[in-house]
N, C-alpha and C positions, 0 to 999 in steps of 0.2 A: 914397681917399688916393693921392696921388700920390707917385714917387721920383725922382730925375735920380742916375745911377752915373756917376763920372768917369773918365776915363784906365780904362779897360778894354784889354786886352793883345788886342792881333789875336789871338795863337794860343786864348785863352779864347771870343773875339766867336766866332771858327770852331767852335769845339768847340759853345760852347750855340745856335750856328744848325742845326750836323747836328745835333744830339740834337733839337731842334725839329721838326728835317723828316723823321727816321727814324721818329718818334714822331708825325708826321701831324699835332701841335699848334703854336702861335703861339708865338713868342720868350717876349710876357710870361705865358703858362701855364707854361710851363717852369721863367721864373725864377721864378715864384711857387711852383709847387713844390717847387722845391728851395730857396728861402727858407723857406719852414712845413717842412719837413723838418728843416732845420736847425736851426730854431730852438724844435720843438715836439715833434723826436724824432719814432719810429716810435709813435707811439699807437692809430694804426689802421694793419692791414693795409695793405700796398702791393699792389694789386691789377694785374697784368699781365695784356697780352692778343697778346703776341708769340708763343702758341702755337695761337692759338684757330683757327688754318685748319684746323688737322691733328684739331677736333673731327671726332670721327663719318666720318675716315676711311680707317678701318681697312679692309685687304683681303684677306679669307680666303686663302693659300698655302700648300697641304699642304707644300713644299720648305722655306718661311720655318719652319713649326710643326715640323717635323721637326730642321731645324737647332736653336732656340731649346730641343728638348727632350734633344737634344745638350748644351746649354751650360750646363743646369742640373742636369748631373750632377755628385754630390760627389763628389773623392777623398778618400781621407780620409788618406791621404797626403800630399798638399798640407795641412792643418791641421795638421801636426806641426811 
């Protein structure tokens, strides 16, 4: 099936071109997207992958783990 959308707002045309091209997919993936979003609710997970560089790599730093064991001390103080 086919759609023709009319009189579309520049500032909207721009918006769903960046989010097309941040997101490395086509115009009409996008708008279909967020057409079935819309109109079908979240019924399955939205799956992302804007963090998937940072899998697997993590870099052992005695300084970093020292700090971090720092920062998860309670006061119990502060919870009053």
């Amino acid at each position: 099936m086919q759609y023709t959308i009319r009189q579309v707002p520049s500032s909207l045309d721009h918006q769903l071109r960046h989010l097309a091209q941040i997101n490395k997919r086509s115009l009409n993936r996008i708008l279909l997207d967020l057409i079935t979003h819309a109109v079908e609710g979240s019924k399955k997970p939205t799956l992302h992958h804007d963090l998937d560089r940072f899998i697997a790599s993590w870099v052992h730093d005695p300084e970093t783990e020292e700090a971090l064991i720092g920062q998860r001390q309670i006061v119990p103080g502060d919870w009053q």
